[in-house]
Jmol script that loads the backbone (N, CA, C; Angstrom):
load data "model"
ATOM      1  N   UNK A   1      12.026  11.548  11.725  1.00  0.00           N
ATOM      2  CA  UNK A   1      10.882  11.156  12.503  1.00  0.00           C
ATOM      3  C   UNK A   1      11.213   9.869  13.238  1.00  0.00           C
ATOM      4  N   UNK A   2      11.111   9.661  14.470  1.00  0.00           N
ATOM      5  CA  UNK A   2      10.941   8.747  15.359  1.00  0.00           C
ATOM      6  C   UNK A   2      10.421   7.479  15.064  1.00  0.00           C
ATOM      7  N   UNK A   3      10.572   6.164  14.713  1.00  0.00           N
ATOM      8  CA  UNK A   3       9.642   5.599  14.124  1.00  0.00           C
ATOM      9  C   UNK A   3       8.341   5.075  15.431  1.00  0.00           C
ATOM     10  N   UNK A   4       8.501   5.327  16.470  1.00  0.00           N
ATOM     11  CA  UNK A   4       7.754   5.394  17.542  1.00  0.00           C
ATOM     12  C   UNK A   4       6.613   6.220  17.234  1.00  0.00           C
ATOM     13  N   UNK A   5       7.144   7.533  16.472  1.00  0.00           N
ATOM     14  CA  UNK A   5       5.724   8.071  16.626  1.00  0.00           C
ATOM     15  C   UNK A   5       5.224   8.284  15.142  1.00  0.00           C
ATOM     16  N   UNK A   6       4.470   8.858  15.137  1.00  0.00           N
ATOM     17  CA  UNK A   6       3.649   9.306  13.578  1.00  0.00           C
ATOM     18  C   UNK A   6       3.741  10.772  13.601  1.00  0.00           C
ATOM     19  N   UNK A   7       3.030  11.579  12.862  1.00  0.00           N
ATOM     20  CA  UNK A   7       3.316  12.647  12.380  1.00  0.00           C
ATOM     21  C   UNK A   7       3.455  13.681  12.995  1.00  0.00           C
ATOM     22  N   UNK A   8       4.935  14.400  12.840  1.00  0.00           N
ATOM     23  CA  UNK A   8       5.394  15.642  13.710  1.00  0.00           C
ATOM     24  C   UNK A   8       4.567  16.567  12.878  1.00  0.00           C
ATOM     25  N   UNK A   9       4.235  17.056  14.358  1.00  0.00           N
ATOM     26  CA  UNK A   9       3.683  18.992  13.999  1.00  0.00           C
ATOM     27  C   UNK A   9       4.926  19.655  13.578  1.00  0.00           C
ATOM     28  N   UNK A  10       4.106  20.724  12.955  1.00  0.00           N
ATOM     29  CA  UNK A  10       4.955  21.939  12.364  1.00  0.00           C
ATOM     30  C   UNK A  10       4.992  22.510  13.021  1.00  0.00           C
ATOM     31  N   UNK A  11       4.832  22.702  14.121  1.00  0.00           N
ATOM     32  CA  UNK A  11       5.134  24.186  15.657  1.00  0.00           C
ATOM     33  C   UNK A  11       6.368  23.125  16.750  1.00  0.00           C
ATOM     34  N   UNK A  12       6.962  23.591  16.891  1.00  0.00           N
ATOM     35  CA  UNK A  12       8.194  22.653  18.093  1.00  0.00           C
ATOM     36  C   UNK A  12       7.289  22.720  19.068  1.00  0.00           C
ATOM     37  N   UNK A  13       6.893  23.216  19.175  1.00  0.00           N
ATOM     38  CA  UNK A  13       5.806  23.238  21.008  1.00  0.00           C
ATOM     39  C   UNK A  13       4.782  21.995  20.953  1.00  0.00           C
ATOM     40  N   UNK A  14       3.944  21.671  19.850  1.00  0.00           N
ATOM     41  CA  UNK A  14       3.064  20.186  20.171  1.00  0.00           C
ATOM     42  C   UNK A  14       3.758  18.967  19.811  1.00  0.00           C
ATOM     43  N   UNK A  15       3.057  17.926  20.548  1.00  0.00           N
ATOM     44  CA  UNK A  15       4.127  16.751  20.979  1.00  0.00           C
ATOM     45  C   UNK A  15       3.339  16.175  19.373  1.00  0.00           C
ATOM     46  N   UNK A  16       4.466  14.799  18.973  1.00  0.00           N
ATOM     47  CA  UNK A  16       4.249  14.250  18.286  1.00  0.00           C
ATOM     48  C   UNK A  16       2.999  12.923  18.409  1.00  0.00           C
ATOM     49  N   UNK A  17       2.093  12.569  17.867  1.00  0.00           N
ATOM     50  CA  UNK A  17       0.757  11.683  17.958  1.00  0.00           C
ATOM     51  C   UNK A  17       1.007  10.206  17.613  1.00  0.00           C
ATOM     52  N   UNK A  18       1.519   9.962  19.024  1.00  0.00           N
ATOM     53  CA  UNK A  18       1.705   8.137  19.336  1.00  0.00           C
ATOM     54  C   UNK A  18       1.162   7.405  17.900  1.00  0.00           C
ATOM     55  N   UNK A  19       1.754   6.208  17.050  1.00  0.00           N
ATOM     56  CA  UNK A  19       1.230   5.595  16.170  1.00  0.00           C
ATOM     57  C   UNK A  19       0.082   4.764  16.447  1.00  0.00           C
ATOM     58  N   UNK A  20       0.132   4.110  17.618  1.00  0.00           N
ATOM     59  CA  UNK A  20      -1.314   3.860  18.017  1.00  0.00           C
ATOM     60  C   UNK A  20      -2.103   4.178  17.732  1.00  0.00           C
ATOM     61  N   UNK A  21      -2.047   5.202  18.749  1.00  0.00           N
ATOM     62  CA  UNK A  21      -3.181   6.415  18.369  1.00  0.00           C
ATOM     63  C   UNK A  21      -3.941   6.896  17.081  1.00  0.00           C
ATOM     64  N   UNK A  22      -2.716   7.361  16.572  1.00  0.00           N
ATOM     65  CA  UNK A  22      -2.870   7.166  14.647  1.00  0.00           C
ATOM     66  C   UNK A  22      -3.478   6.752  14.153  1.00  0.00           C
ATOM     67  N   UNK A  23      -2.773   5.331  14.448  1.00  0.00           N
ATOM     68  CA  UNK A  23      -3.821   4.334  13.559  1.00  0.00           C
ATOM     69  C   UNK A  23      -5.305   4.172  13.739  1.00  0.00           C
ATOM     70  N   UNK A  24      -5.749   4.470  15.204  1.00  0.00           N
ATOM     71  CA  UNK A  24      -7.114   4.402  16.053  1.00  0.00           C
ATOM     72  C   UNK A  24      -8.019   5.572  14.907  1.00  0.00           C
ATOM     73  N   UNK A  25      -6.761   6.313  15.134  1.00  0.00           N
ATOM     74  CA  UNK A  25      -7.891   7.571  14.309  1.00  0.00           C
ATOM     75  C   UNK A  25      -8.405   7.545  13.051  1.00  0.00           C
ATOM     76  N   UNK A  26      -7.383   6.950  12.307  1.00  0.00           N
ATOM     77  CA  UNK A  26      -7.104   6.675  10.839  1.00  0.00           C
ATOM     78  C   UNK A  26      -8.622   5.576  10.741  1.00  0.00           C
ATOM     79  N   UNK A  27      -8.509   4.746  11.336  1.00  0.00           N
ATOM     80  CA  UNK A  27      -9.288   3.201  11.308  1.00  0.00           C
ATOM     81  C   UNK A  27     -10.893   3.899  11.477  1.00  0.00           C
ATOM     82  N   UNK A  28     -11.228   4.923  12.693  1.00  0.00           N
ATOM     83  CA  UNK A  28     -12.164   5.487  12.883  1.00  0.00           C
ATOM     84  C   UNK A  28     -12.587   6.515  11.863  1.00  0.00           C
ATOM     85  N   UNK A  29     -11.751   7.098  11.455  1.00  0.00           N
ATOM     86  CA  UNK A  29     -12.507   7.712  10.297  1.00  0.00           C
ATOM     87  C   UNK A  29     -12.657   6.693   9.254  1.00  0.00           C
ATOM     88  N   UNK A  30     -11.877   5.795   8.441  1.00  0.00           N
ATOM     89  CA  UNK A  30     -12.214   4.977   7.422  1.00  0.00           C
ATOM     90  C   UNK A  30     -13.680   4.629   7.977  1.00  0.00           C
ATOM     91  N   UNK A  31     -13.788   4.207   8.765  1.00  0.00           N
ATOM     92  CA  UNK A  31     -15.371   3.109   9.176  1.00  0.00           C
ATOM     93  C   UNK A  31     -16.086   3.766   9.319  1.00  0.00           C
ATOM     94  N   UNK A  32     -16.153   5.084   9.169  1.00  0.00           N
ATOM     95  CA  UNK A  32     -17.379   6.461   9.658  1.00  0.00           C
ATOM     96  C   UNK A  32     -17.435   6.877   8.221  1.00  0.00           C
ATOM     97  N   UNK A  33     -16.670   6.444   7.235  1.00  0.00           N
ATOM     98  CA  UNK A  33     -16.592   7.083   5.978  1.00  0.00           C
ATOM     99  C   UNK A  33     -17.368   6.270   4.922  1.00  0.00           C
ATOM    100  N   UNK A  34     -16.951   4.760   5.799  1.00  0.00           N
ATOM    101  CA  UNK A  34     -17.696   3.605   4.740  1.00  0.00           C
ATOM    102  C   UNK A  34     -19.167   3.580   4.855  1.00  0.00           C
ATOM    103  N   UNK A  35     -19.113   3.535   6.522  1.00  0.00           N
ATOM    104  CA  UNK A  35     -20.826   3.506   6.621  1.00  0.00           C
ATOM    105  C   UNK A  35     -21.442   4.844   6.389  1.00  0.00           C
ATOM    106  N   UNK A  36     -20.901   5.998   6.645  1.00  0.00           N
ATOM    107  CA  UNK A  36     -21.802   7.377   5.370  1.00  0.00           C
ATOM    108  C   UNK A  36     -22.024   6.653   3.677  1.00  0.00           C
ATOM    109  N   UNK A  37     -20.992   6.374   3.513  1.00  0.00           N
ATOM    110  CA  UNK A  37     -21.379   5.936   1.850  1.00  0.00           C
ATOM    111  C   UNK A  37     -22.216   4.900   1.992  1.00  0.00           C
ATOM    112  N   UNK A  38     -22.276   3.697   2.580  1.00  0.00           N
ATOM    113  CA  UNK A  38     -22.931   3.067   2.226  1.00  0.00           C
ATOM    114  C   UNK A  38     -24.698   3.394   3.164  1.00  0.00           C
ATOM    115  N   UNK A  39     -24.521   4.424   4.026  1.00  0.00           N
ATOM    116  CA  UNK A  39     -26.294   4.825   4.148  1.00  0.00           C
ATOM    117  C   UNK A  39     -26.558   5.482   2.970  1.00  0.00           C
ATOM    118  N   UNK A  40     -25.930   6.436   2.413  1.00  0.00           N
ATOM    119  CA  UNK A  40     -26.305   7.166   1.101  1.00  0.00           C
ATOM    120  C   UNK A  40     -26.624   6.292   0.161  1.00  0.00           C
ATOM    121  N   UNK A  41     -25.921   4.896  -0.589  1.00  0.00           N
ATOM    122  CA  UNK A  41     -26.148   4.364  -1.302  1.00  0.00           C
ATOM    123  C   UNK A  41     -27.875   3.926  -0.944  1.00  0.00           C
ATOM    124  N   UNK A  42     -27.852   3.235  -0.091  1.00  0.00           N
ATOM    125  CA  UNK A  42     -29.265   2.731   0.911  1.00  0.00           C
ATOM    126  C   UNK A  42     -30.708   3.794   0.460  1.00  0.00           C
ATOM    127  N   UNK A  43     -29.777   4.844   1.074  1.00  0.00           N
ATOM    128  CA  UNK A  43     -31.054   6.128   1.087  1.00  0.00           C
ATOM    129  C   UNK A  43     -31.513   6.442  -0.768  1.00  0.00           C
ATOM    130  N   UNK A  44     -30.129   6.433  -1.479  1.00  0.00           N
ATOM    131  CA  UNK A  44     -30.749   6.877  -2.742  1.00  0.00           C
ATOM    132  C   UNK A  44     -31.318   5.904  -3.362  1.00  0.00           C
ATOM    133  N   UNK A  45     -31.369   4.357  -3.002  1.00  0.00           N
ATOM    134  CA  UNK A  45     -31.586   3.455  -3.704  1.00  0.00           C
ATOM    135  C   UNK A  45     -30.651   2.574  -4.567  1.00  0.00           C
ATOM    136  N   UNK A  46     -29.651   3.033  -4.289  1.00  0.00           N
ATOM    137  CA  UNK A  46     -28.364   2.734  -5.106  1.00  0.00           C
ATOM    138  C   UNK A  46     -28.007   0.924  -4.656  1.00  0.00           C
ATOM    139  N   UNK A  47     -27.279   0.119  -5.404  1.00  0.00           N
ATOM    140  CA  UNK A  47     -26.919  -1.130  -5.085  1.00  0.00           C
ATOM    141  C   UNK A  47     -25.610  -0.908  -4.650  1.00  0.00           C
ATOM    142  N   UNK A  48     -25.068  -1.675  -3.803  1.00  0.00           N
ATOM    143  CA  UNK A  48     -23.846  -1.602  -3.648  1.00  0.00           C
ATOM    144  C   UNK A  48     -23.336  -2.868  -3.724  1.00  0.00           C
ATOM    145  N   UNK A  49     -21.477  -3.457  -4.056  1.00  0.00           N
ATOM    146  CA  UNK A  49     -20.910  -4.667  -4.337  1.00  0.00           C
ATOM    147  C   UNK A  49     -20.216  -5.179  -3.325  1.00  0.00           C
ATOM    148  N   UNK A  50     -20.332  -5.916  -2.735  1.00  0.00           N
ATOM    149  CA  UNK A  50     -19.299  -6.218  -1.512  1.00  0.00           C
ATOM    150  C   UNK A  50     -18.702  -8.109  -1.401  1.00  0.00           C
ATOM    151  N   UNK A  51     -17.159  -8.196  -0.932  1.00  0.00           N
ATOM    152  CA  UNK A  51     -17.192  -9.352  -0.617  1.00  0.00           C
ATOM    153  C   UNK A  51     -18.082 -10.545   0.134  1.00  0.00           C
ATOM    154  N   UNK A  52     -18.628 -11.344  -0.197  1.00  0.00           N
ATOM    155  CA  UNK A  52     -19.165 -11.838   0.387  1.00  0.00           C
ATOM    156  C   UNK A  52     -18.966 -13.756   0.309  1.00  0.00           C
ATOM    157  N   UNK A  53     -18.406 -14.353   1.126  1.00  0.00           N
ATOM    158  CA  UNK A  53     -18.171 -15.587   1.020  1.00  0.00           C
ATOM    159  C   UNK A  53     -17.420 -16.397  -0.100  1.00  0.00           C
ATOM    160  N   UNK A  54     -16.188 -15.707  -0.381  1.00  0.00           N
ATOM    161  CA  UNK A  54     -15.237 -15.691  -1.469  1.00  0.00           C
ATOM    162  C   UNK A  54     -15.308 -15.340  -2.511  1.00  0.00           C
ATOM    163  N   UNK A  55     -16.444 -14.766  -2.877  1.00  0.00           N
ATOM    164  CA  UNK A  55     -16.739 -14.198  -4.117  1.00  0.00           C
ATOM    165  C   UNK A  55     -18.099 -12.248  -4.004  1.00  0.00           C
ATOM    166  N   UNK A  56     -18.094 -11.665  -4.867  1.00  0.00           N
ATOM    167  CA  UNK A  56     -18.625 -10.028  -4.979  1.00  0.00           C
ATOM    168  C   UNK A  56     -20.126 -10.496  -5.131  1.00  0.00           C
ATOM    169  N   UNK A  57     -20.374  -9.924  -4.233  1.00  0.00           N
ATOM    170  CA  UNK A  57     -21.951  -9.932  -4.157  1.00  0.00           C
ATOM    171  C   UNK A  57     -22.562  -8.402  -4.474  1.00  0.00           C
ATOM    172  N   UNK A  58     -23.799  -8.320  -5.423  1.00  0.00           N
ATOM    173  CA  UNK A  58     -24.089  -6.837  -5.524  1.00  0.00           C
ATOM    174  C   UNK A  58     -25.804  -7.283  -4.493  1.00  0.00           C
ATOM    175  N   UNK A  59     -25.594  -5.957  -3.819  1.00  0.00           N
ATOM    176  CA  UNK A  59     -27.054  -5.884  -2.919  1.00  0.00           C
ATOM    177  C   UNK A  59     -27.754  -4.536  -3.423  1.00  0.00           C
ATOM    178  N   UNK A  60     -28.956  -5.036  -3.871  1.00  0.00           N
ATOM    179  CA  UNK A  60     -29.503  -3.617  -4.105  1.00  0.00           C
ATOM    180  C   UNK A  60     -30.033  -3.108  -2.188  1.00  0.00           C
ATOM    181  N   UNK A  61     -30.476  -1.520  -2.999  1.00  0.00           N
ATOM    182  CA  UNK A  61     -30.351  -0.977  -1.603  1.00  0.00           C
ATOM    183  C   UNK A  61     -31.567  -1.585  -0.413  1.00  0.00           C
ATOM    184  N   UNK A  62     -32.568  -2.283  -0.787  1.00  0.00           N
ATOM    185  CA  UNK A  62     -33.019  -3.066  -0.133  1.00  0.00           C
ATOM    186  C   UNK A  62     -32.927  -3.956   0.391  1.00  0.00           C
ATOM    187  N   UNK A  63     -32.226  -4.803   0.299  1.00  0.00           N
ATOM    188  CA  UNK A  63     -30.492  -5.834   1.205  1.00  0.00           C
ATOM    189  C   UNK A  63     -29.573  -5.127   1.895  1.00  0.00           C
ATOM    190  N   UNK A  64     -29.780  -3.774   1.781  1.00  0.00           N
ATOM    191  CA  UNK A  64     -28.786  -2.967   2.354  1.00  0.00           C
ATOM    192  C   UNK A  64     -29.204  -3.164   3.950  1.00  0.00           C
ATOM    193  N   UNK A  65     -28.214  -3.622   4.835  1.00  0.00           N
ATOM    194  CA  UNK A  65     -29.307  -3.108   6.364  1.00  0.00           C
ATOM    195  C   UNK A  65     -28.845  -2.020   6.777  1.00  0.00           C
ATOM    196  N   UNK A  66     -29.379  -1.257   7.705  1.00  0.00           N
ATOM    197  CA  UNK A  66     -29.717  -0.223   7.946  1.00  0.00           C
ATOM    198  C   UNK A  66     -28.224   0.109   9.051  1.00  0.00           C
ATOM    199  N   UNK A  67     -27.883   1.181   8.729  1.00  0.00           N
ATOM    200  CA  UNK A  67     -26.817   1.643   9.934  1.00  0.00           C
ATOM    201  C   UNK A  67     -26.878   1.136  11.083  1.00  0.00           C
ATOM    202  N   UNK A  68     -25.515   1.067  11.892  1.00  0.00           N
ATOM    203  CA  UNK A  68     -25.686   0.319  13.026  1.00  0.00           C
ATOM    204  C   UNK A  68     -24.928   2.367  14.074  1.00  0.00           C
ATOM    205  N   UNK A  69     -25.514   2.258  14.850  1.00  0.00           N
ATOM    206  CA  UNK A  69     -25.380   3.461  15.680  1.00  0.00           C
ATOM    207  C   UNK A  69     -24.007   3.584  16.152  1.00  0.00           C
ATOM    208  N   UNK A  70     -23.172   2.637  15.720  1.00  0.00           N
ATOM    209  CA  UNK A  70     -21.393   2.833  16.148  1.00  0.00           C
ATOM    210  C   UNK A  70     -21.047   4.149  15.873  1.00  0.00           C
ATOM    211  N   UNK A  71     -21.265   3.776  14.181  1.00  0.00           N
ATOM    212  CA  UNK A  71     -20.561   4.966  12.689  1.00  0.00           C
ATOM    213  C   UNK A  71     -21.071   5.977  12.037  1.00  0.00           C
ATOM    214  N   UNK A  72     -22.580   6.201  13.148  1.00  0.00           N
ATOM    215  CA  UNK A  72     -23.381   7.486  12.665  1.00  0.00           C
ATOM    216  C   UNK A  72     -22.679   8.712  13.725  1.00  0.00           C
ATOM    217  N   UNK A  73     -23.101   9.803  12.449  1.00  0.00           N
ATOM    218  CA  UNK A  73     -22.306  11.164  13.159  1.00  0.00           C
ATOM    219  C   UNK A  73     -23.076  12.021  12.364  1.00  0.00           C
TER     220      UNK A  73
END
end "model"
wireframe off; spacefill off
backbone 0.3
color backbone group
């Protein structure tokens, strides 16, 4: 593998997917994945733990704020 690119297809006919790119995609699903979990936590009532100002902060789901329209799908 090229280290230019990221992951070769298994058919010789499609081109290989720029690492850029990759990573764009990779990064976009992580952040579409975090904010599903963390509306679910929200919606069921659930607390969730997060860094917050050098130390783990737990927010129950009422500290939770509400989705921002980037990472909804």
């Amino acid at each position: 593998m090229n280290p230019q690119f990221g992951i070769k297809s298994s058919s010789m006919n499609k081109q290989e997917i720029p690492v850029g790119e990759l990573h764009q995609k990779i990064d976009a699903g992580v952040k579409s994945a975090i904010a599903k979990a963390i509306e679910r936590h929200r919606r069921l009532g659930e607390s969730i733990s997060i860094w917050q100002d050098g130390k783990v902060v737990t927010l129950t789901a009422d500290q939770i704020p509400p989705p921002s329209s980037s990472y909804q799908s």
